[in-house]
Structures are given as C-alpha cells and as structure tokens.
PASEBA-1860 file (N, C-alpha, C; in nm, 3 decimals):
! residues 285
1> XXXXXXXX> 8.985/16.501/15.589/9.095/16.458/15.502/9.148/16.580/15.425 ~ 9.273/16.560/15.456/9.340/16.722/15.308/9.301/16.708/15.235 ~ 9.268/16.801/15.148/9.227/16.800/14.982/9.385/16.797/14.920 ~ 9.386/16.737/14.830/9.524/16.691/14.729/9.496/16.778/14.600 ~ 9.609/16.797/14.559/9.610/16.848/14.406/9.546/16.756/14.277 ~ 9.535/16.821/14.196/9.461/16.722/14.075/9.511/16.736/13.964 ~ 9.477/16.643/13.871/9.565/16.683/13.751/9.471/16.551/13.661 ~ 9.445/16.640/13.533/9.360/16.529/13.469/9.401/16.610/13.304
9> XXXXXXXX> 9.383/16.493/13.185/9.423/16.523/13.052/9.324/16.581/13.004 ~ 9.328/16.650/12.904/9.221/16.746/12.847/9.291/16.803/12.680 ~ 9.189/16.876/12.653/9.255/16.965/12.517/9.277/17.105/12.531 ~ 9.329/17.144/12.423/9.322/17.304/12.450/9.286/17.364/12.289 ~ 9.226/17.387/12.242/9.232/17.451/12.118/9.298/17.325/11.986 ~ 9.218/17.209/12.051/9.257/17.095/12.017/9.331/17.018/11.998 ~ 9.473/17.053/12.070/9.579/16.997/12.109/9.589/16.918/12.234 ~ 9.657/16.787/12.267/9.641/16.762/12.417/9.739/16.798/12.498
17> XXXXXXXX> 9.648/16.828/12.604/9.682/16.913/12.726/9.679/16.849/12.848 ~ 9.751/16.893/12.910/9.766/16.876/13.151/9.698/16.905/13.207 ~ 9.604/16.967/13.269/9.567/17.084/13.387/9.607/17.001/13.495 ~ 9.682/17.066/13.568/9.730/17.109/13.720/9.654/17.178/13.818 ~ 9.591/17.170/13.913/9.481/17.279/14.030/9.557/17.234/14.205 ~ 9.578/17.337/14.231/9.588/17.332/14.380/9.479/17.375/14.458 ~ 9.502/17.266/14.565/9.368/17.339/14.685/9.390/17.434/14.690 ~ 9.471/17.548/14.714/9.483/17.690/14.734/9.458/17.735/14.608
25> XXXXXXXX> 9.399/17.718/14.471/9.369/17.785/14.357/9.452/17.792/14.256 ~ 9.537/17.754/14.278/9.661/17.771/14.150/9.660/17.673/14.051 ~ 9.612/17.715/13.918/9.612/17.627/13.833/9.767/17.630/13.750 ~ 9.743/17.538/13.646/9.847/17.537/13.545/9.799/17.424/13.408 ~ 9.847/17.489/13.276/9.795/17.410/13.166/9.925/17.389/13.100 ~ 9.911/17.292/13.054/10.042/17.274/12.933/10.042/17.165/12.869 ~ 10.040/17.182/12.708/10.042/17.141/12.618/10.123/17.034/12.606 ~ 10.089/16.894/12.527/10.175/16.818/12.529/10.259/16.841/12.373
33> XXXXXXXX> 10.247/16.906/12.322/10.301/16.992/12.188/10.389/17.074/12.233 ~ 10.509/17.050/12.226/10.637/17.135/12.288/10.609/17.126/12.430 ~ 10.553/17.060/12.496/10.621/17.058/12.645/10.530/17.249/12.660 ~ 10.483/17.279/12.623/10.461/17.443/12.613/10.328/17.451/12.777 ~ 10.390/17.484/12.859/10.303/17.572/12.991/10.219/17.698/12.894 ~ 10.105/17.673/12.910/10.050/17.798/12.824/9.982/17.917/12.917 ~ 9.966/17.834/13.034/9.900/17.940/13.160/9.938/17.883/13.258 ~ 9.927/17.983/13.371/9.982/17.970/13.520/9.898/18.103/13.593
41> XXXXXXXX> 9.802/18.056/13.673/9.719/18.114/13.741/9.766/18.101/13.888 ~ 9.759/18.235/13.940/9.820/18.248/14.072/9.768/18.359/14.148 ~ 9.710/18.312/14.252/9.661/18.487/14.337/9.556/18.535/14.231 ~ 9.440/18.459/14.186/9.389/18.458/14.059/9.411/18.582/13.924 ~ 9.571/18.543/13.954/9.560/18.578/13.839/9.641/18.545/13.736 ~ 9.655/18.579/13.569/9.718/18.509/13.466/9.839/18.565/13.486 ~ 9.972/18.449/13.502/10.051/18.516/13.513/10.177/18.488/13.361 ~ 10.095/18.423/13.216/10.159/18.411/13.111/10.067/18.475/13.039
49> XXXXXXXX> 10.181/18.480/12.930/10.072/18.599/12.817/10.109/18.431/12.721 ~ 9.994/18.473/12.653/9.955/18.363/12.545/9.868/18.441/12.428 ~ 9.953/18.452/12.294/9.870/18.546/12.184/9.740/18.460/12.150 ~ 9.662/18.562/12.152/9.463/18.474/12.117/9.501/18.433/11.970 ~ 9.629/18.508/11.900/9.627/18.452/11.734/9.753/18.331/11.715 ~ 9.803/18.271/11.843/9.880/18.191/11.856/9.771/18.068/11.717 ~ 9.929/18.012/11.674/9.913/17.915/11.585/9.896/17.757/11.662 ~ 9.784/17.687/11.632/9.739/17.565/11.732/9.724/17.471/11.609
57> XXXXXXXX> 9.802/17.451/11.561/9.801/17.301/11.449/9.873/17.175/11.484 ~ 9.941/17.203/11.599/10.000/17.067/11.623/10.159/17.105/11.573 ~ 10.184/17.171/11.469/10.344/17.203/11.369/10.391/17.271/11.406 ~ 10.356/17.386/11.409/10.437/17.520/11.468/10.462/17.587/11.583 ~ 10.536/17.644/11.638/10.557/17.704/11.764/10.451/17.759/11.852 ~ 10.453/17.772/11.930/10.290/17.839/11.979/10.340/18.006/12.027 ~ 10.282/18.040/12.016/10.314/18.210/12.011/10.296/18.226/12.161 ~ 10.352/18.197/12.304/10.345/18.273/12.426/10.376/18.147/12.507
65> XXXXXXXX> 10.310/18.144/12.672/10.367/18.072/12.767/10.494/18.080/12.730 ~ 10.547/17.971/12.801/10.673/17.926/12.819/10.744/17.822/12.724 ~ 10.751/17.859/12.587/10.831/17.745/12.477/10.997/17.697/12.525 ~ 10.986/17.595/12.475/11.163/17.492/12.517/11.227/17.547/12.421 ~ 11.330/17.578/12.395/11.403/17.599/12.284/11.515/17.493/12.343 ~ 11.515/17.394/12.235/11.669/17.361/12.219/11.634/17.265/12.093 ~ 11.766/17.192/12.046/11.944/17.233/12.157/11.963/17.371/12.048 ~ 11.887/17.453/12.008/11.978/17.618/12.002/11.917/17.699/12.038
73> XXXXXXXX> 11.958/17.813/12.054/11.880/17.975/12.095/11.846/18.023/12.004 ~ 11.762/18.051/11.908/11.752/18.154/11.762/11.842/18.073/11.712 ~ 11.918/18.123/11.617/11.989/18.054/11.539/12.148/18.047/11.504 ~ 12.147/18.066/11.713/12.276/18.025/11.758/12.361/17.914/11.782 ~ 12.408/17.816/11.737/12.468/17.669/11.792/12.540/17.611/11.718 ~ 12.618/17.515/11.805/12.701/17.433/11.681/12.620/17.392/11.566 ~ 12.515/17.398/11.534/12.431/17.314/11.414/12.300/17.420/11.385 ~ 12.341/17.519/11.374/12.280/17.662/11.336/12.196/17.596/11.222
81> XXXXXXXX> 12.287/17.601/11.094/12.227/17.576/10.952/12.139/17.477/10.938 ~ 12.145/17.341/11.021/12.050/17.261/10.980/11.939/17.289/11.043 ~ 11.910/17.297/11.198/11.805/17.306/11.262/11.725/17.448/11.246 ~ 11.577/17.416/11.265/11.496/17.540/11.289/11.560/17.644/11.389 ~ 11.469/17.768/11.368/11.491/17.866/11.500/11.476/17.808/11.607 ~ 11.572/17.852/11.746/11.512/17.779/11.894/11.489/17.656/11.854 ~ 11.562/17.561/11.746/11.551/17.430/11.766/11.424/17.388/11.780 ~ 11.416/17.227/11.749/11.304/17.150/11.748/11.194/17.105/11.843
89> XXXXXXXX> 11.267/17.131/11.971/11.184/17.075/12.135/11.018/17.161/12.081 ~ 11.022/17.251/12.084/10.912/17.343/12.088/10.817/17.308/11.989 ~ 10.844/17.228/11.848/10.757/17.200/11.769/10.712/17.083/11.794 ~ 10.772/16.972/11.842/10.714/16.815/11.849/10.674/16.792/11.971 ~ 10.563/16.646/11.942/10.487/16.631/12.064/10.567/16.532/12.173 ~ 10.505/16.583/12.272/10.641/16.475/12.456/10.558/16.413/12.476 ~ 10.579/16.327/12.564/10.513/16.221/12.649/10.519/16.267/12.797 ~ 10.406/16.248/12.869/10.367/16.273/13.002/10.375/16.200/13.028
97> XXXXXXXX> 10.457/16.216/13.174/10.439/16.060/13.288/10.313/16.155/13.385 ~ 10.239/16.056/13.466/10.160/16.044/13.530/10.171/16.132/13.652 ~ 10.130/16.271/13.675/10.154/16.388/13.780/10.166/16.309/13.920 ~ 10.231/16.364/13.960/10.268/16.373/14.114/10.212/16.449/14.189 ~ 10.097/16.430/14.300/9.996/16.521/14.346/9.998/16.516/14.474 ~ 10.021/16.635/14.567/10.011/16.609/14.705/9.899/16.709/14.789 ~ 9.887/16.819/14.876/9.848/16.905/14.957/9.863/16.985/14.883 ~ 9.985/17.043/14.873/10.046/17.195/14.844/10.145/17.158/14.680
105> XXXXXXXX> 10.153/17.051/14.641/10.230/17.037/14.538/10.171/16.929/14.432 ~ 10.254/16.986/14.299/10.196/16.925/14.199/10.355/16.905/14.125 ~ 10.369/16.819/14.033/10.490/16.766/13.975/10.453/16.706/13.877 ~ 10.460/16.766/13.735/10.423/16.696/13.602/10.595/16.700/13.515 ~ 10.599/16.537/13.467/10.724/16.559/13.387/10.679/16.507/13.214 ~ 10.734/16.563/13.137/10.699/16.549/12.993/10.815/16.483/12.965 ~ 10.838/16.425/12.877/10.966/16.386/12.784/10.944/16.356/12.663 ~ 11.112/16.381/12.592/11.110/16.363/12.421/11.264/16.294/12.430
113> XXXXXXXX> 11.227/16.216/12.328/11.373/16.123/12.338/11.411/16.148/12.136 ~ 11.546/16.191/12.143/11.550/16.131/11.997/11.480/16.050/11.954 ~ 11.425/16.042/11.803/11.370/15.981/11.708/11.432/16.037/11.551 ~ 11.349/15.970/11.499/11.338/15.969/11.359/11.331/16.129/11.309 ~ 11.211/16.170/11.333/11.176/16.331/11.321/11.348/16.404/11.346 ~ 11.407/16.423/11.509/11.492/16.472/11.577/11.627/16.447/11.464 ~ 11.644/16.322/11.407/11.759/16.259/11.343/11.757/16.352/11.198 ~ 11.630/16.347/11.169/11.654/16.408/11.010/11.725/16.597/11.052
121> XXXXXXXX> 11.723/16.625/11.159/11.799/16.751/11.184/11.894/16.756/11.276 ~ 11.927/16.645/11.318/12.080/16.621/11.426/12.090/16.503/11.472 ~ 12.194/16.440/11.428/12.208/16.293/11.436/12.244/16.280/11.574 ~ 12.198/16.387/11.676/12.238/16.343/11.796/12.118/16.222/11.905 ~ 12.164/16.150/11.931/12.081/16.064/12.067/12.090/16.166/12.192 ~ 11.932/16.150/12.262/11.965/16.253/12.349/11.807/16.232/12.455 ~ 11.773/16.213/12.573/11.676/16.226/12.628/11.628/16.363/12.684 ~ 11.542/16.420/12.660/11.514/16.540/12.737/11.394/16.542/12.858
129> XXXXXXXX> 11.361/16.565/12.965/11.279/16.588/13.080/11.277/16.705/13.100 ~ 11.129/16.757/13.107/11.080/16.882/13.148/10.996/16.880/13.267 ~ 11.081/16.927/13.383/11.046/16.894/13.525/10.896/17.010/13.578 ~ 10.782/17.031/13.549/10.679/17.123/13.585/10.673/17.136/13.746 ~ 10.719/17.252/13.844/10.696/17.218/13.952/10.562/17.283/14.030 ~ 10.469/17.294/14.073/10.379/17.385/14.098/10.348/17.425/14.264 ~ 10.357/17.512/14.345/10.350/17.496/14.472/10.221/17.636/14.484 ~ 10.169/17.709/14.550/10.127/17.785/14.617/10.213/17.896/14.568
137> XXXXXXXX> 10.188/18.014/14.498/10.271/18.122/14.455/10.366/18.063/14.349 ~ 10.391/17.967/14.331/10.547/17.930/14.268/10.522/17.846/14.170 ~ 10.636/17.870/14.037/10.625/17.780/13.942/10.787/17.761/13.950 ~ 10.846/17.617/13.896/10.923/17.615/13.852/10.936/17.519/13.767 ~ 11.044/17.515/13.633/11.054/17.475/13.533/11.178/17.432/13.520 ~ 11.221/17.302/13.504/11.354/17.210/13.519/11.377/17.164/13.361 ~ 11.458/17.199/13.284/11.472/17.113/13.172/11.613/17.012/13.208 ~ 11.592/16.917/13.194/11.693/16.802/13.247/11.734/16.730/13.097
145> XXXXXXXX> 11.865/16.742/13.019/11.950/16.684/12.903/11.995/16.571/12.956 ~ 11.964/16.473/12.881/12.048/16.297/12.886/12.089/16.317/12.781 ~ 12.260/16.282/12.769/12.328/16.281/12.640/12.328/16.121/12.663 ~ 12.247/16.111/12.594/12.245/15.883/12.544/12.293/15.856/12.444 ~ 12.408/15.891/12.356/12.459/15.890/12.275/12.617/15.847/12.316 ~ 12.660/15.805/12.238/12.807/15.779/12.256/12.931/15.880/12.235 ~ 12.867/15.989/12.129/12.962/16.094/12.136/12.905/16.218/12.227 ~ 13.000/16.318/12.257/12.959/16.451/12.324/12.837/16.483/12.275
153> XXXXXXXX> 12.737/16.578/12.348/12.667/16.658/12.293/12.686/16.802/12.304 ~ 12.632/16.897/12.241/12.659/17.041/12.243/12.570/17.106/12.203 ~ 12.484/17.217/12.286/12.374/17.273/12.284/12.331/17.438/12.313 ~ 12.277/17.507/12.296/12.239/17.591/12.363/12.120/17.573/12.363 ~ 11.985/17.685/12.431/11.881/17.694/12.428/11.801/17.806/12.595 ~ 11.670/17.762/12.559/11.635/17.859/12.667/11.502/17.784/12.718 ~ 11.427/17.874/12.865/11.345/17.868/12.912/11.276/17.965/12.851 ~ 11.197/18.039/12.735/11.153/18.155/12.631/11.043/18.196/12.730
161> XXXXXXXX> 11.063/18.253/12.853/10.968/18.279/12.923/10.841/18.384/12.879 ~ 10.753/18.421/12.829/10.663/18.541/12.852/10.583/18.567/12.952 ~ 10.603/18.678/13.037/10.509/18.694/13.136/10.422/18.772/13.101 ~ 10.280/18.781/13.177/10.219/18.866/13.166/10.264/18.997/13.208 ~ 10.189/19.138/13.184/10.227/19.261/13.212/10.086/19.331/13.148 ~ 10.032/19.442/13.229/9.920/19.507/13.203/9.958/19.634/13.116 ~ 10.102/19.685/13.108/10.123/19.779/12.999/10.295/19.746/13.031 ~ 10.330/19.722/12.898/10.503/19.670/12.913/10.541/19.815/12.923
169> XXXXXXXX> 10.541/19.932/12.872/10.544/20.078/12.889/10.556/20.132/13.045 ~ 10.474/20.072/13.103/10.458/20.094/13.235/10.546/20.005/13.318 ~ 10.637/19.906/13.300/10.664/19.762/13.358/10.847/19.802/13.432 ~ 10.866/19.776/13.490/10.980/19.810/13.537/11.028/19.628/13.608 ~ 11.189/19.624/13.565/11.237/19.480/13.579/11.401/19.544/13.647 ~ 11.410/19.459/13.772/11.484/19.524/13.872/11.588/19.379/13.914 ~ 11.702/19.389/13.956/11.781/19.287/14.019/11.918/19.270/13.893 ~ 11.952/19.273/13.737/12.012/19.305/13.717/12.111/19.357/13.668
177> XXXXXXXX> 12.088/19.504/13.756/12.168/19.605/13.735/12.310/19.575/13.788 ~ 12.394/19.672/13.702/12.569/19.622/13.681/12.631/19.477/13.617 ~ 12.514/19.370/13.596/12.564/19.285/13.517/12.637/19.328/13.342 ~ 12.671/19.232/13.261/12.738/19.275/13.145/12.584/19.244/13.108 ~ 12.581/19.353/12.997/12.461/19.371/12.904/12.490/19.385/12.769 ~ 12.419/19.304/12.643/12.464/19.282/12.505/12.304/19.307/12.456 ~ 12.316/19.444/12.406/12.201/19.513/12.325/12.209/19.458/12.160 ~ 12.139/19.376/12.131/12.184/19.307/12.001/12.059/19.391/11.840
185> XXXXXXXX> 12.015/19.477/11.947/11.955/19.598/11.813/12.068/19.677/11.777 ~ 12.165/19.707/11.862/12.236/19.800/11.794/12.386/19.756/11.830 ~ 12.394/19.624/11.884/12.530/19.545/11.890/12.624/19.646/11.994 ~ 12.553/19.681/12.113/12.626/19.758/12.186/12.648/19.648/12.332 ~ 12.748/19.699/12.400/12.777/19.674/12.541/12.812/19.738/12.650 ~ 12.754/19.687/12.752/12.735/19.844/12.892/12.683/19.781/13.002 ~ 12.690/19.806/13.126/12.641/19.736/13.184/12.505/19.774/13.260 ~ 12.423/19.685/13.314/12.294/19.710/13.303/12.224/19.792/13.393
193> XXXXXXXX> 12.123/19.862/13.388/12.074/19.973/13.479/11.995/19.882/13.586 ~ 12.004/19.964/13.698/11.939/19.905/13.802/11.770/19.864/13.795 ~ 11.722/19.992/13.674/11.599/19.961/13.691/11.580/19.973/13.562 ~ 11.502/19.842/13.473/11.553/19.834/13.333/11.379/19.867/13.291 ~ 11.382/19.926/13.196/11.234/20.000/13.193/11.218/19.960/12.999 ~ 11.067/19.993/12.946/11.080/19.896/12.784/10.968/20.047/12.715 ~ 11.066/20.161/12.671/10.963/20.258/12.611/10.973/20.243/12.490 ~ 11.102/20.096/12.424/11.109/20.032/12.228/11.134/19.921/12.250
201> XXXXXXXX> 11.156/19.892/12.116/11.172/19.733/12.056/11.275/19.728/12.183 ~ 11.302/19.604/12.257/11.408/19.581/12.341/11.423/19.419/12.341 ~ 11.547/19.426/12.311/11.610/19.245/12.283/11.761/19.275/12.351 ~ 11.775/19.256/12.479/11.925/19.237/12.516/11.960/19.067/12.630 ~ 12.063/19.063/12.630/12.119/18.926/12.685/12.217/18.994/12.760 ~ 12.207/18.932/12.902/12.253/18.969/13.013/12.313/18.886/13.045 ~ 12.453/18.869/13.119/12.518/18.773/13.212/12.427/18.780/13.350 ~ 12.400/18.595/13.333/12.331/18.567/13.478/12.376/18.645/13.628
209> XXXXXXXX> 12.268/18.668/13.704/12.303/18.717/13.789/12.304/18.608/13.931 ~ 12.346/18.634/14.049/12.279/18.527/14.173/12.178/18.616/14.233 ~ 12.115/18.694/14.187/12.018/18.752/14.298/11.893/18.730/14.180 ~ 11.745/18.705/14.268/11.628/18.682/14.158/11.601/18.838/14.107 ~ 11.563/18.839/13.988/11.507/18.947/13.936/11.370/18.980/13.969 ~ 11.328/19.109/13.980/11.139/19.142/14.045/11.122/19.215/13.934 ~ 10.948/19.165/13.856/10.952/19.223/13.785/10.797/19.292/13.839 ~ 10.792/19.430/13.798/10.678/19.509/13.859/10.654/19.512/14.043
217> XXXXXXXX> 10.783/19.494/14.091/10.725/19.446/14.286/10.643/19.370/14.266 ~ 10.601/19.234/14.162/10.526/19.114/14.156/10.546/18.986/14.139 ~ 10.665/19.007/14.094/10.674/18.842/14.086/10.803/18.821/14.084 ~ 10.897/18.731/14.141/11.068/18.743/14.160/11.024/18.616/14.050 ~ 11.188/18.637/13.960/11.237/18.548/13.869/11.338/18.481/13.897 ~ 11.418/18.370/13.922/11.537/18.340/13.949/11.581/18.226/13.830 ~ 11.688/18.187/13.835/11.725/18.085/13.735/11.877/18.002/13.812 ~ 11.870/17.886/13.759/12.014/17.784/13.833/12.135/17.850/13.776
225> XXXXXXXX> 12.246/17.832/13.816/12.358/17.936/13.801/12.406/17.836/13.663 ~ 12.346/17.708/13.637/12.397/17.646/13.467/12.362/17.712/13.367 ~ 12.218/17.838/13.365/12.190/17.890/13.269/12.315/18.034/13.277 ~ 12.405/18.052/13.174/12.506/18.142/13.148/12.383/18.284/13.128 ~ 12.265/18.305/13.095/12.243/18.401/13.040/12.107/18.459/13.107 ~ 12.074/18.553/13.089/11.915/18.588/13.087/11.909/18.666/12.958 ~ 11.790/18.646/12.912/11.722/18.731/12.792/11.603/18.823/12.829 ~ 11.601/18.931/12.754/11.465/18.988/12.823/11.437/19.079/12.675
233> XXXXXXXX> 11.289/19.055/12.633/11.280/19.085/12.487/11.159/19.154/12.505 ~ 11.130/19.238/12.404/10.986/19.283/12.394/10.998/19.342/12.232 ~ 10.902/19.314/12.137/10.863/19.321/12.002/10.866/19.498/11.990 ~ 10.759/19.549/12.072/10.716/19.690/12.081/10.652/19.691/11.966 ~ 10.598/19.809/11.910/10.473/19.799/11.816/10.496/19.803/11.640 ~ 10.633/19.804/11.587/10.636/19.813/11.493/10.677/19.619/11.429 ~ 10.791/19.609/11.515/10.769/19.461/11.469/10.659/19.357/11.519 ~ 10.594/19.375/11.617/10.461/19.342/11.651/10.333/19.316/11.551
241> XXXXXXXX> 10.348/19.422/11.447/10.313/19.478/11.329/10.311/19.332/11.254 ~ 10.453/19.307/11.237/10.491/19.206/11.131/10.529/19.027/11.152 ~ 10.449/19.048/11.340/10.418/18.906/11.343/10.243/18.820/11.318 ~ 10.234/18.751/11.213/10.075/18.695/11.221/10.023/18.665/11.296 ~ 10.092/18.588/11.405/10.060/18.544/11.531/10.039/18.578/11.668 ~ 10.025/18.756/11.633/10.034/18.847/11.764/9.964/18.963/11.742 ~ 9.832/18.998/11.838/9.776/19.072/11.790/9.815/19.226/11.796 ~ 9.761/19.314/11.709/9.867/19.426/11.677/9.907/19.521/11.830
249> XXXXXXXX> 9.869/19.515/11.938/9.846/19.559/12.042/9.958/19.450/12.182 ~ 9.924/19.333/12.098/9.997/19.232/12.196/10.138/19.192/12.259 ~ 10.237/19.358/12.185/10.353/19.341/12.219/10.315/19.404/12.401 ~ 10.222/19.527/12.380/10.177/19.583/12.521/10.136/19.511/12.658 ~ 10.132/19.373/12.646/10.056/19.302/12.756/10.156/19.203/12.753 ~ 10.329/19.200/12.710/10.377/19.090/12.737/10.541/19.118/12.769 ~ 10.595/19.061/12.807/10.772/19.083/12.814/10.809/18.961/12.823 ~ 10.927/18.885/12.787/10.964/18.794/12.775/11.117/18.802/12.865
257> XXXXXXXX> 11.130/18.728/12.970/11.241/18.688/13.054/11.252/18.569/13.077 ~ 11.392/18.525/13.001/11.471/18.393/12.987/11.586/18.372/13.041 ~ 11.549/18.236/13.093/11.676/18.167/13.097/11.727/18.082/13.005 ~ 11.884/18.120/12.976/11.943/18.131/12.835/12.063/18.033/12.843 ~ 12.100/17.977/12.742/12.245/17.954/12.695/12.259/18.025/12.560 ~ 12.272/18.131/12.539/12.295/18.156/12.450/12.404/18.202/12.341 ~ 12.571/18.263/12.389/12.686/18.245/12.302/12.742/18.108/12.318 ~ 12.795/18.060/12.394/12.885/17.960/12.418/12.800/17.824/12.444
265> XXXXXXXX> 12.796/17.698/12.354/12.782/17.605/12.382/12.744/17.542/12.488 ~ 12.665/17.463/12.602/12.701/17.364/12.693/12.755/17.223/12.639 ~ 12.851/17.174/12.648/12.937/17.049/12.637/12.870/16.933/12.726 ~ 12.833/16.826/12.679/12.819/16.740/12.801/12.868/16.655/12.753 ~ 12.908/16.520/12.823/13.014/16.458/12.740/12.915/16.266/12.700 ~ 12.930/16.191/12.675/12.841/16.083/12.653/12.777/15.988/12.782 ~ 12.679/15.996/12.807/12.632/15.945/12.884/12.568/16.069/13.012 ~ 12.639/16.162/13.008/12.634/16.283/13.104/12.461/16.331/13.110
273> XXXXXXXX> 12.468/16.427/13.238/12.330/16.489/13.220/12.347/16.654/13.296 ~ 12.237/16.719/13.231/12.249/16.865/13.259/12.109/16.929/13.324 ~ 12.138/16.985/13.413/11.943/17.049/13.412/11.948/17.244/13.465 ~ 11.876/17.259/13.426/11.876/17.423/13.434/11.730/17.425/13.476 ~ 11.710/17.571/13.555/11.577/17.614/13.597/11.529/17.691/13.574 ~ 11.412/17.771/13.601/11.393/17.887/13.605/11.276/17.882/13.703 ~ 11.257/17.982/13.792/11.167/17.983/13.889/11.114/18.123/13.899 ~ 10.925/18.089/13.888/10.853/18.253/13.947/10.767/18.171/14.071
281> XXXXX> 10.799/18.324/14.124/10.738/18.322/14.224/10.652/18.490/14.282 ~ 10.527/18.454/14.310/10.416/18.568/14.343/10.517/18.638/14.457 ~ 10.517/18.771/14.477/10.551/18.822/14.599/10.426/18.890/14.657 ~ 10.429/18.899/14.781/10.340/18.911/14.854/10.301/19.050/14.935 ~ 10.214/19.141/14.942/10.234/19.254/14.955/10.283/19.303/15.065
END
C-alpha cells in the first residue's frame, strides 16, 4: 500500500499547531496564531528562519516563517491610522479545516472571518483562506480574500516571507534584474541589478517580475502575477541591534522575500474574491 501524508495537531512553544510530513521527508509546521508556517523542511533541510527570541504569547507577531500581513503592508493602506503594522491577520488565531493528505501531497487550509476583534479596527466583513500547499521540494502559499460585505473592500498586504540563508553576506538573489526598483532607505529609484547581493541594511520593493527568482542556485521563488510587488528586506546588524525579538547575529542567517501589494490598493468589489501566491521550490543539483 502507498504510504500517504500525515498531518496531526500539536503545540509549538505552546501555541496550537499543524505538522504536515511527506513520505519523501518533507515536513511543515504552522501555527494556528496568524496562520504563521514557522518551518518547512526540505532535502532535510530548514528552509525558514524563525528567531529562537521570537515572541510566543498568543498576541504578538511571531518574529520569522512566513507571517500574513493584511489588509495592509507596514503602514501602508486605505486605513493606515487605525490598524496595526502589516495589519491584524498575523496577530489573531484561524481555524483549520481538516488536511488533505495523499502520496506526494498535503493541503492544509486555515481561515479567519471578520469578527468582533477585526471590527474594533475595520468595519469591514471579509473571509480570508490560507491555502498551505506541500508537495516533494515545493511549498506553496495561497491567500484567498472573500469580500462578504456589501460595500467594496480595499487592501494591501503580503506573503512576509523569511528564508533561511547560512550567511546573508554571502547570499546572492537573481531573476529580477531590470525590473523598477524603490530603495526606501534612501527613497531612490533605478532599476534592478541582475545579481542583487546584501553587504547593509537592505529594504527595497520591486515591480513583480514573470520569471521565478533563485535565491543562492537553491531555491526558485515565484509569485501569481495579482501580487503587484516583491519585497526583499534584510535588518543587517545595526537595526538587528534594536529588535528584542532577534538575536543580535540573526539578521546573518535570514533574508526576507515577499510577495507584496504594497503602493496601490487591491479593490474588490462586494461579494468578489481575490487570491495571490507565492511558491518555493528546492532546485536540484
């Protein structure tokens, strides 16, 4: 008989948690506290950075994997002033439906529907689905918007990816070069080098490209052509310094590549629905 994938509830640092395992070895964990993927094991190895001083109370953001940001980017959006940074998805707890388990595949979906909590910071109605896909080499990550509300909705946000990296110094991120590039340390624009390399603080937003990005000849990144943006961030060691939640060394073992909405709004109109991706995948030597 094939062996099938598995998937059973658990904790993590006392929060509840997913695990995901494929017959071929590939695990995956994720938090039911922000929908947050906190690891993804592949070709055994870790392929998210997750800070050891990440904050695990249930309230606050978790410092690594893969956090939801919406409906804003930082503290970009029609409704900037009221809502937190990266919006609320990332702080409150989802509901798991029951994994989908086959041979080679695994399929976990979370959801958060407006409430009470959501209302006291945006009177919007709104369903959200976070599609987990898991195959052999491959992750992918679906956030799917139900505007259940009667008026428009309007959002930005991201896939806040962190990958792992054994020295970000050393890390080279390739695929794209000549897109428009918005350096927001020093509010410049240029377009992007073919081979984008991290020797400082680096925070720029890129116009999406159609070709996947490789980062280190290890792992291709791609994203659905609905996300307008990619982000690609790294702390480097002085503001690294001045996060609690990251150990002083931990800007070195991480880079962050997103899929973004981040200037311009997505519009959806009442009743409508939206979904964006982002996909890694192991490359193979």
């Amino acid at each position: 008989m094939t062996a099938q994938a598995t998937g059973r509830e658990t904790t993590f640092s006392g929060l509840p948690a997913v695990e995901l395992a494929l017959p071929q070895g590939d695990t995956l964990r994720v938090t039911l506290h922000g929908a947050q993927v906190l690891s993804w094991v592949s070709g055994g190895q870790e392929r998210l950075y997750l800070s050891p001083q990440s904050t695990m109370d249930g309230q606050a953001a978790i410092r690594g994997g893969v956090p939801v940001c919406f409906p804003q980017f930082n503290q970009r959006g029609p409704h900037a002033d009221s809502l937190p940074k990266h919006g609320f998805a990332r702080n409150l707890p989802w509901q798991a439906d029951a994994p989908e388990l086959g041979a080679e595949h695994a399929r976990l979906t979370l959801r958060l529907k407006g409430n009470a909590q959501t209302r006291a910071w945006w009177p919007q109605a709104f369903a959200l689905a976070l599609h987990i896909d898991l195959s052999p080499g491959a992750l992918q990550l679906t956030l799917d918007v139900h505007n259940t509300d009667d008026q428009p909705l309007a959002f930005s946000g991201a896939l806040h990816t962190y990958l792992a990296v054994p020295d970000v110094t050393q890390a080279t991120l390739q695929g794209l070069g000549g897109l428009p590039e918005w350096d927001s340390l020093t509010d410049t624009h240029a377009p992007a080098a073919d081979t984008i390399r991290f020797a400082s603080e680096f925070d720029r937003v890129y116009e999406a490209g159609p070709q996947p990005m490789t980062l280190n000849d290890t792992l291709h990144i791609s994203q659905s052509a609905s996300w307008a943006h990619t982000v690609v961030w790294n702390p480097a060691q002085a503001l690294c310094q001045g996060l609690a939640d990251m150990p002083e060394d931990g800007w070195r073992h991480m880079l962050c590549v997103e899929a973004a909405q981040v200037f311009d709004p997505i519009h959806l109109p009442a009743g409508e629905r939206w979904e964006g991706w982002q996909q890694l995948t192991v490359t193979t030597p």
